[in-house]
N, C-alpha and C positions, 0 to 999 in steps of 0.2 A: 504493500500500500504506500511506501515510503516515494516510491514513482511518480506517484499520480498529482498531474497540476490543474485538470478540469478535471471538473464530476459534477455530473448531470444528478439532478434529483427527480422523482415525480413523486411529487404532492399526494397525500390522501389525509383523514382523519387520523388512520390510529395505523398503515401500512404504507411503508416508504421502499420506492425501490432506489437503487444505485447502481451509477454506471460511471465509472472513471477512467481516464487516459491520462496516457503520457504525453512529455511536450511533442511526439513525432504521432498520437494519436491513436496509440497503439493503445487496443482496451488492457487493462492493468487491474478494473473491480468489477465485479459485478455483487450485487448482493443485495435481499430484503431485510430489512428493520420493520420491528416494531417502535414507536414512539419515542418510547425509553429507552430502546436499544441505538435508538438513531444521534439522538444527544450526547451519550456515553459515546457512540463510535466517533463522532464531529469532533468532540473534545481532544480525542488522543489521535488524530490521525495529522501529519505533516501539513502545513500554513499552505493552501491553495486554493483555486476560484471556485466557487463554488454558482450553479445556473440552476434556476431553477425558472418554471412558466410563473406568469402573474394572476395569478387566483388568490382563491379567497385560505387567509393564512402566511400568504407567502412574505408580507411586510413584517411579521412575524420572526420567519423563521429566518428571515436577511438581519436582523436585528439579533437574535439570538446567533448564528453564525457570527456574527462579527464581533460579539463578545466573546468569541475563542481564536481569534485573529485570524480568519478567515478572510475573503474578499467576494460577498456575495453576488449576484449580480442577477435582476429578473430579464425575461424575457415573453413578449406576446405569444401567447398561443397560437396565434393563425403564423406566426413563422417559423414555428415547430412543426407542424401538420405536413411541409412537403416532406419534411426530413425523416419521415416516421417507414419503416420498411416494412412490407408483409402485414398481415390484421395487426389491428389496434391493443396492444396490451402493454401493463404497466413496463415490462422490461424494454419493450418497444418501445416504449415513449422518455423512459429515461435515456436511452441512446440516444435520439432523435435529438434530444435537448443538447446534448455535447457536440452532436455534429452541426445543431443548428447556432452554437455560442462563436465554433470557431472558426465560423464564414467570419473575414477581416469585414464586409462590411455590411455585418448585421446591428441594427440597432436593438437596446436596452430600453428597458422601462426603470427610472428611478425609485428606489424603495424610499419609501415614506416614514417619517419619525415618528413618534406618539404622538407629538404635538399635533402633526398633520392629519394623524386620524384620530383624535378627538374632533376636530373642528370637521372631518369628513362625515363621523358619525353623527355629529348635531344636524346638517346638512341635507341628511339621509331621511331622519327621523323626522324632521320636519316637513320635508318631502312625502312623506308618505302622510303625514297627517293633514296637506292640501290636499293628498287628493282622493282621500276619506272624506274632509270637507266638501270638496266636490261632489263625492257619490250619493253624500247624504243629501247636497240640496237640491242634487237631479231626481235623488228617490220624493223628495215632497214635492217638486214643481207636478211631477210624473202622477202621483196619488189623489194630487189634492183636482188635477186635470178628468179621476175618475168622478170628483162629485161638482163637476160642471165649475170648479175655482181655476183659472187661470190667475199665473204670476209670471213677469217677463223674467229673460233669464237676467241673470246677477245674484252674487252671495247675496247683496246690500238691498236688492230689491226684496229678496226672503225674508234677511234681517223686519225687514222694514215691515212688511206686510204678510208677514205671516202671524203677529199678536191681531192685529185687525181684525183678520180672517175668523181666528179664535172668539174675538167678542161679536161677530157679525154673529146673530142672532134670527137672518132671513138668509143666510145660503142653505144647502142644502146638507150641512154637516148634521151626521148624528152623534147623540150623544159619547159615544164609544170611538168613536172617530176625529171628534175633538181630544178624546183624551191620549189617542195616538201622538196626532199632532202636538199636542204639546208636550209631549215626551220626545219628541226629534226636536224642538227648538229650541228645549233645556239639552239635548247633547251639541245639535248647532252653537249653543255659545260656549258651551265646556270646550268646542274643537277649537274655538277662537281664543280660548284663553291659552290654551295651551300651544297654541304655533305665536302668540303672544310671545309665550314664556322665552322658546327658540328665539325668536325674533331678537329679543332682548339680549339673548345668547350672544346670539350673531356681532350684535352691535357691541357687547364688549369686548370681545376678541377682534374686530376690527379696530377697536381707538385703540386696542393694543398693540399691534402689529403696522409697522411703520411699512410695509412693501404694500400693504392689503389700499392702506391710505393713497399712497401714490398713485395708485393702476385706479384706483376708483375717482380722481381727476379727471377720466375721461369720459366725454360724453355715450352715454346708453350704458356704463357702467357704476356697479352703486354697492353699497357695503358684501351682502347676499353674493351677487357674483364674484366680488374680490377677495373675497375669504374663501370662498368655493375652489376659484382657480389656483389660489396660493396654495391650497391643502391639497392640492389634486398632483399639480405639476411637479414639485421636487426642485431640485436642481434643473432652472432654465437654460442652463448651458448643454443639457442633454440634446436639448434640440438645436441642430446648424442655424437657423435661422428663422424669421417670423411666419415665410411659406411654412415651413415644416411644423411648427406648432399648431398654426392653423390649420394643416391637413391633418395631424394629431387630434384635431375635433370635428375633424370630418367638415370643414368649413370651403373647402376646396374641392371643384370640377370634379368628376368623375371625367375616366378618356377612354375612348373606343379609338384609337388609332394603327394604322398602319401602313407602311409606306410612306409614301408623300402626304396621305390623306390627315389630315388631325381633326379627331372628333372630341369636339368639349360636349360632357351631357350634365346632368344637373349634379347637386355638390353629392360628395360622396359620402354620406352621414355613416361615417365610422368613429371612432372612439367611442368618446363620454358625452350620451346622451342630452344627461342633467344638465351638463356645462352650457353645450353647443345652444340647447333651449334657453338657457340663462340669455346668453351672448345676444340671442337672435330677439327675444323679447325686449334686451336692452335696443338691438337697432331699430327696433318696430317705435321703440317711445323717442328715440332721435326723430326717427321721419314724420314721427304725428304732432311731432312741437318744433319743427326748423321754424316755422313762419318767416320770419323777414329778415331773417340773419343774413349777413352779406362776406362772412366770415367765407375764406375760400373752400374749406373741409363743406361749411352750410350751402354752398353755390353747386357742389361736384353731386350731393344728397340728394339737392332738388333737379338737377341737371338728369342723372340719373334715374330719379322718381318719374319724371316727364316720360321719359324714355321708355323703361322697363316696367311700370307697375311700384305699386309700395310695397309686396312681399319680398321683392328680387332685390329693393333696395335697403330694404331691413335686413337679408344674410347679407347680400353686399358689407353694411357694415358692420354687423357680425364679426365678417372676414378681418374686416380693416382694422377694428378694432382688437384682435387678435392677435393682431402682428404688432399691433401698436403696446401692445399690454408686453409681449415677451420682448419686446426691443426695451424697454424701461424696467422690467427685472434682471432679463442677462447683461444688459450694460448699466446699471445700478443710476439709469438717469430718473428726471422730473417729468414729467409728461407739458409738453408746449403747447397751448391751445394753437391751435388757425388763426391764423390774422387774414 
């Protein structure tokens, strides 16, 4: 084992396989652990890189490796997949992982600190409890539509109008039926208190964080998305450039090309869903409040808008904004408004 300077892992709960090479790639380990058995082996075996895919755990156990001096290093799954030989099986995929580490020009995913998944989990959970709030006041626009009550969509129109509805005394609610209802209004605002709570979250750990503050100087970006991408990305020098972070959230062209021919089709929505929605929702609030900015960034928006539609030019700035946010973390500048 003294040999080995990559070794591929593949991830599970509680079964790990291994697959190690030498520096000329010659296989040197092959072997499965248990759990326990995997820690105690990490520990005592000679200081080299260790790859593993980026799932769920894996920010983990690049953390726990690199407290036994190791030099971890994740990698995407979809650039394991060609690497993998014959049916899909754990030992299969642990090779797979070594042969796909030591293509010179494969890219890595950055392992993330505690810090970064706290502030990811807050994120998450909030996340999901929008859009529990959303299910719940589709399910009452939806119920109250069976006893002849329409309400336009909006949280804020439910808010609003759905105590009314309760004391309206000439619809056609029965008594059994009010008491539904207001049994979903009392967890409607229990949902609002608690993405509150997040909310609040959010916002201290952005006055905290002097990078989150900078990136959120930019227009259609705001506390929420800045804390998000700060927790998400890592190390911004992972990515060559603002293209490449950008296509990192799938904010970039998809291409059918070949030959002479070049085919741009629409953006390629890979990565992080969460993010790219962040980004794209910020460029939708730039294009619905430029009004009469003469600002040249507000002239290219509207220019644009004319041209394309306001969806095309809300990722438009998505995109722009994207490049713009990783140009101000990897080179540690201010963000310059447009003149």
């Amino acid at each position: 084992m003294g040999n080995v300077t990559l070794l591929g892992i593949d991830l599970a709960k509680n079964v790990f396989q291994l697959h190690g090479v030498d520096d000329k790639g010659k296989a040197m380990l092959r072997k499965r652990l248990t759990r326990t058995k995997l820690v105690e082996t990490i520990a005592n075996i000679p200081k080299c890189t260790i790859v593993m895919e980026a799932c769920g755990g894996a920010n983990y156990w690049c953390r726990k490796f690199s407290s036994f001096g190791h030099t971890p290093k994740l990698i995407s799954p979809q650039f394991v997949k060609p690497f993998v030989k014959g049916n899909k099986n754990d030992r299969n995929d642990s090779e797979a992982i070594c042969e796909a580490a030591s293509r010179p020009s494969m890219r890595f995913v950055s392992p993330k600190s505690i810090e970064q998944e706290d502030i990811q989990a807050t994120h998450r959970i909030r996340n999901r409890l929008v859009q529990e709030r959303t299910a719940l006041v589709n399910q009452i626009r939806g119920l109250l539509a069976e006893y002849g009550v329409i309400i336009a969509q909006g949280i804020n129109k439910v808010r609003k109008e759905l105590p009314e509805i309760l004391e309206d005394g000439e619809n056609e609610l029965s008594h059994r039926s009010r008491k539904l209802f207001a049994g979903l209004y009392e967890e409607l605002l229990e949902k609002d208190k608690l993405i509150k709570s997040y909310d609040d979250e959010i916002n201290e750990i952005y006055k905290s964080n002097e990078m989150c503050q900078r990136i959120a100087k930019i227009e259609g970006v705001g506390p929420i998305t800045a804390t998000a991408i700060v927790s998400a990305i890592g190390d911004p020098k992972v990515f060559k450039n603002g293209r490449h972070f950008s296509a990192f959230l799938g904010l970039v062209p998809r291409q059918s090309s070949s030959g002479n021919k070049e085919r741009l089709l629409g953006i390629s929505k890979r990565g992080d869903t969460y993010l790219r929605g962040l980004l794209i929702h910020g460029g939708r609030s730039v294009v619905r409040y430029i009004g009469n900015k003469e600002d040249s960034r507000s002239k290219w928006v509207k220019d644009l808008k004319d041209r394309r539609g306001a969806n095309r030019t809300a990722v438009a700035v998505a995109n722009k904004n994207a490049r713009i946010i990783w140009a101000v973390l990897a080179k540690n500048e201010h963000y310059r408004k447009a003149v």
